[in-house]
C-alpha positions in Angstrom: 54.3 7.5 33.8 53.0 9.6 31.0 50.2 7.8 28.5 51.2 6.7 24.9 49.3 8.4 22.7 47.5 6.8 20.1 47.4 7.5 16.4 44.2 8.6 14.8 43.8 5.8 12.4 45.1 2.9 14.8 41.6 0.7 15.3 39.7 1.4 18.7 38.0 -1.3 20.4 33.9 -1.0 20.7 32.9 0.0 24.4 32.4 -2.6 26.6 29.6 -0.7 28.8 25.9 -1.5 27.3 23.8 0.9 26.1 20.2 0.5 25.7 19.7 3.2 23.7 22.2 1.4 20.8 19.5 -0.6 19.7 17.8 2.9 18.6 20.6 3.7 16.8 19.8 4.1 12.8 20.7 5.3 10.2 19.5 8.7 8.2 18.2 6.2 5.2 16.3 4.0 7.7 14.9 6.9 9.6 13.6 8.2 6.0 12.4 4.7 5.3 10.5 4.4 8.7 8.9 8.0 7.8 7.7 6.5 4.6 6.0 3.9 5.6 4.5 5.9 8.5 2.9 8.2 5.8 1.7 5.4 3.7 -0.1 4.0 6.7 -1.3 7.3 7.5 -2.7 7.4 3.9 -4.7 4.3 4.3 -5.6 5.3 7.2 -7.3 8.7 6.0 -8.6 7.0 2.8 -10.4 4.5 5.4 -12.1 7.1 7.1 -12.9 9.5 4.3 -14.6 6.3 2.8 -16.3 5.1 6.0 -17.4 8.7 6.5 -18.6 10.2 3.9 -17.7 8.5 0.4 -19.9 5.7 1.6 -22.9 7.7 1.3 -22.3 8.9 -2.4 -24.0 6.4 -5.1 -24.2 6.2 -8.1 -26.6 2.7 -9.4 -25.9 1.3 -6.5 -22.0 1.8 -6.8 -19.6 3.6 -4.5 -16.0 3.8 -4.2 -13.3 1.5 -2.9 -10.6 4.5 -1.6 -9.2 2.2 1.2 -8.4 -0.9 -1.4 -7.2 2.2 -4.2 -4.9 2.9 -1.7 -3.7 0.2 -0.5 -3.2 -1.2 -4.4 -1.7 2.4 -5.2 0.8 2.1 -2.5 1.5 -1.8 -3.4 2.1 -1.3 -6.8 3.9 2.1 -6.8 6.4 0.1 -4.3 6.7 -3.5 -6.1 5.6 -6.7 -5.2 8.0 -7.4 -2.6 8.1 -4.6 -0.5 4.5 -3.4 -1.8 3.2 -7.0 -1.6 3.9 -7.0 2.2 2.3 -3.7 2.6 -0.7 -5.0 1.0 -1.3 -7.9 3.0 -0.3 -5.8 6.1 -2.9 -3.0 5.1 -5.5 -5.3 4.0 -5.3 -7.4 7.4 -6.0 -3.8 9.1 -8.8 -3.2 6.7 -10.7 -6.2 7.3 -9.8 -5.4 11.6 -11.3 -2.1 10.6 -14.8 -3.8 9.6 -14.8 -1.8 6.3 -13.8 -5.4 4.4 -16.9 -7.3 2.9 -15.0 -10.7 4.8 -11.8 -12.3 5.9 -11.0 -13.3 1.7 -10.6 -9.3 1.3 -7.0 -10.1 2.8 -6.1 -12.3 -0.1 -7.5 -10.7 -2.6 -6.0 -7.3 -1.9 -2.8 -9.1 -1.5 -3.0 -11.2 -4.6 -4.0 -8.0 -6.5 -1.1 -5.7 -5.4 1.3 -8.8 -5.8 0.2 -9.3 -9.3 -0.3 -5.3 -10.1 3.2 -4.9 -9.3 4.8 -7.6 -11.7 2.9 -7.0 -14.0 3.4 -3.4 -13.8 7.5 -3.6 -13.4 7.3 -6.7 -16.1 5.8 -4.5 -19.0 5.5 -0.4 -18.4 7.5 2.3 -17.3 7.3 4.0 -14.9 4.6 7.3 -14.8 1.4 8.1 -13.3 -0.6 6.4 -16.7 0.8 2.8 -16.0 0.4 2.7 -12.6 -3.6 4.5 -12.5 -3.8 1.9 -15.3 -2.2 -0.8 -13.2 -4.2 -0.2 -10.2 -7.4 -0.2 -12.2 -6.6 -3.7 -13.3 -5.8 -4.5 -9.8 -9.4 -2.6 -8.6 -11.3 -4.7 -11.5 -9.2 -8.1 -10.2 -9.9 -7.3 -6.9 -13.9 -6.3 -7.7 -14.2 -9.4 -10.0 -12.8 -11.8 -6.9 -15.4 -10.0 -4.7 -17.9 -10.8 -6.9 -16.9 -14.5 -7.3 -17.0 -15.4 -3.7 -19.9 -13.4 -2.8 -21.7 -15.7 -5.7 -20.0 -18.8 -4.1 -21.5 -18.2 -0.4 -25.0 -16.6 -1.7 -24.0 -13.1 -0.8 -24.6 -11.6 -3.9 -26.0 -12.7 -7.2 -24.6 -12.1 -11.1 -27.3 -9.2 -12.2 -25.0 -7.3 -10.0 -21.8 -7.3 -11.8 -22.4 -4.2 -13.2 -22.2 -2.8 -9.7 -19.0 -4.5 -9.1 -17.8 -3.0 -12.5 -18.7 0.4 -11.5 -17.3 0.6 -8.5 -14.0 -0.7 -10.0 -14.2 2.4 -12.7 -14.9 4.5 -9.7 -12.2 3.9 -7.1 -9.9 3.4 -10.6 -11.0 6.9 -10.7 -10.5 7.6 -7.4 -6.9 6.6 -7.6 -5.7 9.8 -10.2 -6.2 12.2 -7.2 -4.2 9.8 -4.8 -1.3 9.0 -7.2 0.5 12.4 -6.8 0.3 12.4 -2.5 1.4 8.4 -3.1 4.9 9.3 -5.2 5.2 13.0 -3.2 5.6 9.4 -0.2 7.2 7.4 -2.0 10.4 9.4 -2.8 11.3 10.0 0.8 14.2 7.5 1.4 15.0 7.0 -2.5 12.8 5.4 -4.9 11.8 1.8 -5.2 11.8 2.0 -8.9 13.0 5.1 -10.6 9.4 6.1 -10.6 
């Protein structure tokens, strides 16, 4: 007996048969995604080391720069505070692993910083590479300021050296203009967060 053939449009059951590769499956936008965040990592990552390495040993009154935090604030602001924010506090937790963080509060204040960047950033300016250098300066000086307030609070550091903390904020602020092209070339893959 010959089989009935079915017409093209008529709804097919899913296979029964499991595949383990099916849980693999994604799509191109989640692929793209994936890659993006893979990159952004990878740009902490490299900021880390280039700070750890050699940065580190460049001073100027006592100040250096912050490239691992200017990232990680760059990255959290250029992608929102939902998205960004969880980026942040993901980055920051690897930062503080990495034992470049001056202590465990780094976490939270990174976090905070790129939580608060973010709104504030989305909340008032448009989009461009001025408001969010600008942004992650405020963020730099937050996060430098809150540095400076706990180390005060557990006698780690005392107030005559704000200026430091002020100069490294201007420096990694600085920092950030180089970074903020690499950080939107990122950014785009996948779509953008926020018409940047």
């Amino acid at each position: 007996m010959a089989k009935k053939k079915l017409p093209r449009f008529e709804f097919k059951p899913d296979p029964t048969g499991s595949d383990p590769m099916k849980i693999f499956h994604l799509t191109s936008l989640q692929r793209h995604r994936i890659v993006k965040w893979i990159l952004y990592s990878a740009l902490v990552l490299c900021a880390l080391l280039l700070q750890d390495t050699m940065l580190s040993r460049i001073r100027l009154s006592g100040a250096t720069t912050d490239l691992a935090v200017c990232a990680i604030l760059l990255v959290g602001i250029l992608e929102g505070p939902e998205e960004g924010g969880l980026f942040a506090l993901l980055a920051s937790l690897f930062y503080y692993c990495s034992g470049s963080a001056p202590g465990v509060y780094a976490i939270a204040l990174v976090t905070a910083a790129a939580i608060f960047g973010a709104l504030f950033r989305q909340g008032y300016w448009s989009q461009g590479m001025s408001s969010a250098v600008l942004c992650t300066g405020a963020a730099l000086f937050a996060y430098e300021l809150g540095l400076l307030l706990v180390g005060v609070f557990l006698n780690l550091t005392i107030w005559s050296r704000t200026g430091v903390f002020v100069l490294t904020a201007l420096l990694s602020t600085l920092a950030s203009i180089p970074l903020y092209p690499l950080a939107r070339v990122i950014g785009q893959i996948g779509g953008e967060p926020w018409k940047e």
